[in-house]
N, C-alpha and C positions, 0 to 999 in steps of 0.2 A: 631385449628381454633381460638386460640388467638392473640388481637392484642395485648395485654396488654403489651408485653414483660417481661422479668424474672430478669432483672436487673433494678437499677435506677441510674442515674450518675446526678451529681449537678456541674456546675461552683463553683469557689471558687476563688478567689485574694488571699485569704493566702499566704503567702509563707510557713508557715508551714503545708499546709496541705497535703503534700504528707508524714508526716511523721504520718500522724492521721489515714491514710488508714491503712484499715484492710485487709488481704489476703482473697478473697471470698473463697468458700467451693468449691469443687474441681468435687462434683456430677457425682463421678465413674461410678454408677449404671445409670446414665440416659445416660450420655458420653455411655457407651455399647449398649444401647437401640436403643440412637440415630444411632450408626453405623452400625445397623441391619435392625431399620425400613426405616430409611432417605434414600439410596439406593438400597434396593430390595424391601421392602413391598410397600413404597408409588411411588416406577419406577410401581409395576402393578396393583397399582390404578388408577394411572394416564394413562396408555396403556388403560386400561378397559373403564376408564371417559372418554378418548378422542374418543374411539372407538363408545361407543353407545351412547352417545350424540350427535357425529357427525352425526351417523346414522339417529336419529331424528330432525336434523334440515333437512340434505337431504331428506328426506322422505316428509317433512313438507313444503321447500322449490319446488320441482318438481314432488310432489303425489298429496299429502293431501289437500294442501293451508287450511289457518286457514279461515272455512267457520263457526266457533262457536270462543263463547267464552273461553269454554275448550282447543281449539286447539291454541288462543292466551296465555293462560294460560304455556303451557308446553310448547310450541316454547320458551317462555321466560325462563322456569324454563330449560330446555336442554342447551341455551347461555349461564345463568348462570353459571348451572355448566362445561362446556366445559370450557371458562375465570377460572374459579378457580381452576380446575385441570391442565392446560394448564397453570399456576402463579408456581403452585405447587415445579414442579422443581426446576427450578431457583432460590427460597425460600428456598428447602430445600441444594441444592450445596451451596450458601452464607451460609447457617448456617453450616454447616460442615466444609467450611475453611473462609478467609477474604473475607470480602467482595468487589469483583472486578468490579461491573459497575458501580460505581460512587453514587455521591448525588442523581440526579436526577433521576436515575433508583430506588433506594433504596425508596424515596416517590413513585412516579409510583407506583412500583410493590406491595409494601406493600398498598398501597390505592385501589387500586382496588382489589385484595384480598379482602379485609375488604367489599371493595361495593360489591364485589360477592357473598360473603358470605351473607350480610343481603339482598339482593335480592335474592337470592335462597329459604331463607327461609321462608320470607312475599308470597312470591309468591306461596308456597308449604299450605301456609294457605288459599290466593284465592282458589288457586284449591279446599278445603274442602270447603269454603264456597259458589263456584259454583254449585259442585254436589248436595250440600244443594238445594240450591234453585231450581235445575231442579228437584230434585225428592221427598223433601218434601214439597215444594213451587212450586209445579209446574205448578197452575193457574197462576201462575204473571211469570214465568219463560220466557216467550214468549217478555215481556216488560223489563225485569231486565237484561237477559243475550241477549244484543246486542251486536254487535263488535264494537262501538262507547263506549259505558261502558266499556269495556274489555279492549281497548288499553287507555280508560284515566286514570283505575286503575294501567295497567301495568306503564305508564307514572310515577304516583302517588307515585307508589311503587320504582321505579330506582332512583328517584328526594329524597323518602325516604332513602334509602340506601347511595347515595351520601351524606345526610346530615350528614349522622350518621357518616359515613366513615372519617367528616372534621378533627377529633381531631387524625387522622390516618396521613391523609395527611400532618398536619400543625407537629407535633412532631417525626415522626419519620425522623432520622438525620445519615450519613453515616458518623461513626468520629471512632478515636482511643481512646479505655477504658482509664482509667484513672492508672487504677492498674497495665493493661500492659504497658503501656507509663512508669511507675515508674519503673516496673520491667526492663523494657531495658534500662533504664537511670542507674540504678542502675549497672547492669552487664555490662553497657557501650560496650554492644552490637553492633555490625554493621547490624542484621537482619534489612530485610524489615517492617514497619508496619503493623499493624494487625487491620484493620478495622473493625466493628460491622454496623450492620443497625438494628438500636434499638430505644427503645421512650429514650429523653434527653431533659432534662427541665432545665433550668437557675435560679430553687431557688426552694425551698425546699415545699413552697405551695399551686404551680401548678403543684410537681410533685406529691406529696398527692393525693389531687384533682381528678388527671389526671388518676392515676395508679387505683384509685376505681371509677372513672365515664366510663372507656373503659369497662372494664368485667363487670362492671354494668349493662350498658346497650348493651352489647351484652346478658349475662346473660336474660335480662326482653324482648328485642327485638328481639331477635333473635333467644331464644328456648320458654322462657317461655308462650310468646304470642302467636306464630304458636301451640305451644301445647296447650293450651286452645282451639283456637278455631277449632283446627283439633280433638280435645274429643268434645265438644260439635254438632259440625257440624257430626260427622262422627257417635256420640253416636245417636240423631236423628235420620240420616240414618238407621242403623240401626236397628231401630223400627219401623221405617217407613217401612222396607224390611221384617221385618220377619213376620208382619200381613198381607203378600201376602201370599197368596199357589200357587207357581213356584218356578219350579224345579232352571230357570235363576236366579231368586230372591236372594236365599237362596246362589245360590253361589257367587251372589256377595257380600253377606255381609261378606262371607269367603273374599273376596280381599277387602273388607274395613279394616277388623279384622287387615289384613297382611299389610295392609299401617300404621297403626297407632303402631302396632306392633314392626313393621322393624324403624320408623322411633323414638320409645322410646329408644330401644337397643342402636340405633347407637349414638344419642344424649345424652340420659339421663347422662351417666357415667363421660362423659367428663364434663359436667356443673356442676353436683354433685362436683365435681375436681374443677375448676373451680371457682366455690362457697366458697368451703372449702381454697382453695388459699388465695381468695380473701380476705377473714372473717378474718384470719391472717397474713397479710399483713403486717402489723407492730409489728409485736409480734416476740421477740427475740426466736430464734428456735434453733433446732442442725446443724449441717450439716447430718449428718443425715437423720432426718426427711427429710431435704429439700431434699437433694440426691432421697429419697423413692417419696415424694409427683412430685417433676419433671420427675421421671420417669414410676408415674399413669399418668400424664399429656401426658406427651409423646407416652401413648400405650392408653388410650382412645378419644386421641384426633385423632390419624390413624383410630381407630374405626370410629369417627364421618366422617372422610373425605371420608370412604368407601359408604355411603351412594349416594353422587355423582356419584357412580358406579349401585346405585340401583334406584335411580330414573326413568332411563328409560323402564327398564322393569315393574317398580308399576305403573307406569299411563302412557306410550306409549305403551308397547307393550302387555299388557292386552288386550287393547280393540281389539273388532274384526277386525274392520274395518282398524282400522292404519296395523294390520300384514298382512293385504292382499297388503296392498299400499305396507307395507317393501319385500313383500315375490315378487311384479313386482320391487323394487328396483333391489332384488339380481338378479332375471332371466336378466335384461336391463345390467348388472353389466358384466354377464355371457357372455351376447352374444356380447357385444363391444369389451369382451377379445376376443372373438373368430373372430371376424368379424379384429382387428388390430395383434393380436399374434397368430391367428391359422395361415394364411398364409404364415407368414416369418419361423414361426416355420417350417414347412411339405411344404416348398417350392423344397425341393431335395427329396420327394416321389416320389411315382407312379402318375400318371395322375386319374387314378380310386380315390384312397383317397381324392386328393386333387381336385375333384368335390364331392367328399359329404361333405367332408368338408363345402365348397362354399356353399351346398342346406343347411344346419344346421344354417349358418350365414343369408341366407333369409328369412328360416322361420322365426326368431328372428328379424326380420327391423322392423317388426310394433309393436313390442312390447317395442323394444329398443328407437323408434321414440320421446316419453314421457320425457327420461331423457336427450335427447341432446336437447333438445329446451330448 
C-alpha cells in the first residue's frame, strides 16, 4: 500500500553522467517474494476482495438501501475496497514486467489506488466514530446520525483522499530507468524498452521533499489517524457495553475486540516497515539490508491488502439484519439459476421432472421478484 515507490530518478544535462551511475542492488530475496506473492497470493486476495464486496454493495444496492448512517458508511467502505482490489492486478502484472498501457493509464491507475486506499481507511474511522455516538452518545444520536450528515462526511472524506492522492497523480511518470537505458546503450542491444511507472522528479529537492511527504502522510493519514480514533471510539464502546448485564452486550464487545484486533495485525506491520523505510531513506545501506527490508515490505504489505478481504465480514455481515437481506440474496440468486438454466438443462427428460421442476421455479417468483427490479 505504498505510493512512495522504491527507486528515485533525477534529470541531469550532463553528459557525463551516465558514467557516475552506480549499478542499483539486485534484491534477490524480494525479486523471489515478489514472484510468489504478486501472482498467487494477491490473484486470491483479489478473487476474495472482489467477491464480497461485491456482495455488499448488491446486497445494499436491491435489499438493505442505506436507511442509516452506518449503512452509508460501509456501502462506501465496500466501493472502496472493491476499486482497490479490482487496481490491484493490473499494478501488480506492470510491476512484474514493463509497463504496457501507457502514460496515462500509469497516472490513472496509480491515483486512484492511492484515493482508494485513503478513503477506505478515513472511512473505516467514521464507522468507529458512528457506533460511538449511537451507543455511547446515544441521546443526541437521533440528531448527529442523519443521512444528510453521512453523505456530506462520506463526500468530505472522497474530496479528502482525492487531495491527498494529488502528489500521486502529478509525479508518478511511465519512462525508461536511466540505469536500464545505460545498460542497453552500453550492450548496444536491439531489445525492446523497458518501462517503469514510478515517482520521477526533475531535480534533486522535490524529490527529497516528495519521497518523505508521500509515506509521510500516508503513514499519519492513513494508519495513524484511523487508529487513534478507532482505540479511542471503540475503547469507550467498550466500557460503555460491559456495564450492561446482556448476554448481546458482552458479545458484542467480543466483535468490537475482533475489529480493532484484525485491523492492528493487518496494518500495524506494514507502517512499522514503512516508517523504518522511510526514517532511512537517505542513509547509505548494504544491498543487503535493502534486499531484506523490501522483501518485509513486500510480505507485510500483502498482509495489509488482505484486510480488504475482511472488511466485509467485520461490519456487513456480523450484523443480523444485513445476513438475512444476503441469505434473500442467495435464495433470489438460486431460483433465477433455476427458473433460466433448469429448463434448458432437463429439457430432454421425462415430462413428470420437468413439471416439478416448473412448480420449484414458482414457488421462488415472489421471492426472486426483489432482485430483478
Amino acid at each position: 500500500m505504498n505510493d512512495s515507490g522504491d527507486q528515485m530518478f533525477y534529470n541531469d544535462s550532463d553528459d557525463d553522467y551516465w558514467t557516475k551511475l552506480v549499478e542499483p542492488c539486485e534484491d534477490q530475496k524480494n525479486t523471489n517474494m515478489e514472484l510468489v506473492v504478486g501472482p498467487y497470493v494477491h490473484s486470491i486476495i483479489c478473487i476474495l476482495g472482489l467477491v464480497g464486496n461485491s456482495l455488499v454493495i448488491v446486497t445494499y444496492a436491491f435489499y438493505k438501501r442505506t436507511k442509516s448512517m452506518t449503512d452509508v458508511y460501509l456501502l462506501n467502505v465496500a466501493v472502496a475496497d472493491f476499486l482497490f482490489v479490482a487496481s490491484l492486478p493490473l499494478i501488480v502484472y506492470n510491476e512484474l514486467s514493463s509497463w504496457s498501457m501507457g502514460p496515462v493509464a500509469c497516472k490513472l491507475l496509480r491515483g486512484s489506488y492511492s484515493m482508494n486506499l485513503y478513503g477506505g481507511m478515513l472511512l473505516l474511522a467514521c464507522v468507529g466514530a458512528d457506533r460511538y455516538v449511537a451507543i455511547v452518545q446515544a441521546r443526541r444520536s437521533f440528531r448527529l446520525r442523519s443521512l444528510r450528515y453521512s453523505r456530506l462526511i462520506c463526500g468530505t472524506v472522497w474530496s479528502a483522499a482525492l487531495l491527498l492522492s494529488l502528489p500521486t497523480f502529478y509525479f508518478y511518470h511511465r519512462y525508461e530507468p536511466l540505469h536500464i537505458g545505460a545498460s542497453v546503450e552500453a550492450n548496444r542491444t536491439a531489445e525492446p524498452p523497458h518501462y517503469v511507472c514510478e515517482l520521477w522528479f526533475a531535480d534533486n529537492f522535490t524529490a527529497r521533499t516528495t519521497k518523505v511527504a508521500v509515506p509521510g502522510t500516508q503513514l499519519a493519514v492513513g494508519f495513524f489517524l484511523p487508529l487513534l480514533v478507532m482505540v479511542l471510539c471503540y475503547g469507550a464502546i467498550i466500557v460503555k457495553l460491559t456495564k450492561a448485564r446482556n448476554f448481546q452486550r458482552h458479545k458484542a464487545v467480543r466483535v468490537v475486540l475482533v475489529v480493532v484486533l484484525v485491523f492492528v495485525v493487518c496494518h500495524l506491520p506494514y507502517n512499522v516497515t514503512l516508517l523504518y523505510e522511510t526514517a532511512g531513506m537517505f542513509q547509505e545501506g548494504s544491498c543487503e539490508g535493502s534486499d531484506v527490508l523490501q522483501a518485509a515490505k513486500t510480505l507485510t504489505q500483502t498482509l495489509a491488502y488482505l484486510h480488504c478481504c475482511l472488511n466485509p465480514v467485520l461490519y456487513a455481515f456480523v450484523g443480523v439484519k444485513f445476513r438475512n437481506h444476503f441469505r434473500r440474496l442467495v435464495m433470489d440468486l438460486w431460483c433465477l439459476g433455476k427458473r433460466y438454466i433448469g429448463p434448458r438443462r432437463f429439457s430432454r427428460v421425462t415430462s413428470e421432472i420437468y413439471v416439478s421442476t416448473r412448480r420449484s421455479v414458482d414457488e421462488c417468483s415472489d421471492n426472486g421478484s426483489s432482485f430483478t427490479m
